[in-house]
C-alpha positions in Angstrom: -25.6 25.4 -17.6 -26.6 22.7 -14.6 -29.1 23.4 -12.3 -29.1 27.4 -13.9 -25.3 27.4 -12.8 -22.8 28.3 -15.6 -20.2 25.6 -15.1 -16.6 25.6 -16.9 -16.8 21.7 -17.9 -12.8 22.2 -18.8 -12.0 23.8 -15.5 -14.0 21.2 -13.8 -12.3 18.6 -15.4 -8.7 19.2 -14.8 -9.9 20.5 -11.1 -11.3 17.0 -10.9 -8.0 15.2 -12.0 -5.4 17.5 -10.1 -8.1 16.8 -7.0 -8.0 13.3 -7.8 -4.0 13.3 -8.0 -3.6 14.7 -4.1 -6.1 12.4 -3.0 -4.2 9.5 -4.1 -1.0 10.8 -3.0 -2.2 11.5 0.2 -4.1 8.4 1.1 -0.9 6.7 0.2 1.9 8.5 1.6 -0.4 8.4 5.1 -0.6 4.7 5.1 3.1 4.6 4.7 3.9 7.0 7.4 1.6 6.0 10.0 2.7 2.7 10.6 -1.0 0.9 10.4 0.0 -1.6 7.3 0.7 -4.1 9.9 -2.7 -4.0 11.5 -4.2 -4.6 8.1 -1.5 -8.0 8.0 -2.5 -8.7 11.8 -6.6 -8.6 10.9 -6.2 -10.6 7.5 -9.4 -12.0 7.9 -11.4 -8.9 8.1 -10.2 -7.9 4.6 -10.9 -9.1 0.7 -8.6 -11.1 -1.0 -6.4 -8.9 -3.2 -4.1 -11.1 -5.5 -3.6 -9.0 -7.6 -3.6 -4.8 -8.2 -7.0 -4.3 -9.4 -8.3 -3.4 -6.3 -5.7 -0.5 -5.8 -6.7 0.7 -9.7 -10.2 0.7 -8.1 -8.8 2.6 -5.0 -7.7 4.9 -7.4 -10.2 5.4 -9.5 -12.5 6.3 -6.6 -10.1 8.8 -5.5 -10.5 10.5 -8.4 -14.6 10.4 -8.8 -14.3 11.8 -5.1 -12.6 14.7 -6.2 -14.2 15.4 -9.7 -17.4 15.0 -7.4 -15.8 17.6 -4.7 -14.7 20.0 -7.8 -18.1 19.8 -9.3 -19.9 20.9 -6.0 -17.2 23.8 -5.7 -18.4 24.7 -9.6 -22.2 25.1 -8.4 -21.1 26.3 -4.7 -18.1 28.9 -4.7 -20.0 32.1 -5.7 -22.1 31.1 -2.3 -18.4 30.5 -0.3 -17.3 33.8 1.7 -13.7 33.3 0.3 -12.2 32.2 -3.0 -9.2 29.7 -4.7 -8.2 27.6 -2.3 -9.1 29.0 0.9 -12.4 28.4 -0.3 -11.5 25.0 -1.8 -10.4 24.2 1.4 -14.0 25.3 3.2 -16.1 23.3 0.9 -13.7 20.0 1.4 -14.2 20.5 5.0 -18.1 21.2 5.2 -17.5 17.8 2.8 -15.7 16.0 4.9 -17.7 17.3 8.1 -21.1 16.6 6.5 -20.1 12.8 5.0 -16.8 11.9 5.6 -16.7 11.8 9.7 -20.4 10.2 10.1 -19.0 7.7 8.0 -16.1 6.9 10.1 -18.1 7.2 13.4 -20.9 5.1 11.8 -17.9 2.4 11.2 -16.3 2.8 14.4 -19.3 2.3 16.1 -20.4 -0.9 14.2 -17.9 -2.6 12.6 -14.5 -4.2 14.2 -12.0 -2.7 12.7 -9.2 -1.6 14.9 -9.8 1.8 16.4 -6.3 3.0 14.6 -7.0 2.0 11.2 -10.4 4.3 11.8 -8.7 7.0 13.3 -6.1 7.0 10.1 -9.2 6.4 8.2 -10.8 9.6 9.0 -7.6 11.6 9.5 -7.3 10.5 5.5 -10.2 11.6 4.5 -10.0 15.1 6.5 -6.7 15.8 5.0 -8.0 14.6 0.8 -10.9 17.3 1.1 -8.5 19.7 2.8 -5.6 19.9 0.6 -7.7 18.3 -2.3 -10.3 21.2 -2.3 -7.8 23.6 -1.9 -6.3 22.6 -5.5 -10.2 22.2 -6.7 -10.5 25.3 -5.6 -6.6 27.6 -6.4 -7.6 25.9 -10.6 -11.0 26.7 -10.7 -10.6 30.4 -9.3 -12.9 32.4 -11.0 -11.3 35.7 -12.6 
């Protein structure tokens, strides 16, 4: 029990990881598809230093605390959600994504200079890993 909400901690879990699997996938098959690698290259100095690859193992791992994060709000929330498995997944990673993920990236856009493009793949990333990532969270942890 959390909060008086009977949570499957197993369920939860292995929502989590398979959350956190898409996530990763699709931050990284985006940045290879859209082309934007070379603005990172052309605004060096804008970026950390990373010699070597713990900063993607730290991408990663926040990938997947997103999504175990994301699969435990769809534990407390999906009896509320209209719809269930992934449709519902789906819902919640939106509402998600509309609630935090785009202020973010307007908040960044409006105050930071970073190109416009990397933003706009930014938040086009972030839209599609609570999309398709809820929608696993949410097909696994379908209540019977």
């Amino acid at each position: 029990m959390c909060f008086g909400v009977k949570i499957n901690w197993g369920k939860w879990l292995v929502a989590g990881i398979l959350g956190g699997i898409v996530y990763a996938v699709v931050s990284n098959v985006l940045m290879m598809v859209s082309g934007t690698s070379v603005l990172y290259t052309e605004t060096a100095q804008l970026w950390k230093p990373m010699m070597d690859s713990s900063w993607f193992m730290g991408m990663i791992a926040l990938n997947f605390i997103a999504a175990l994060l994301l699969a435990f709000a769809y534990a407390m929330l999906h009896k509320a959600l209209p719809f269930s498995g992934a449709k519902a997944g789906a819902v919640l990673g939106f509402l998600a994504w509309l609630a935090v993920g785009l202020p973010g990236m307007l908040i960044t856009y409006w105050t930071m200079a970073i190109p416009t493009t990397i933003v706009v793949e930014w938040t086009i990333n972030g839209l599609l890993q609570t999309l398709l990532g809820g929608a696993v969270i949410g097909a696994f942890y379908k209540v019977k």
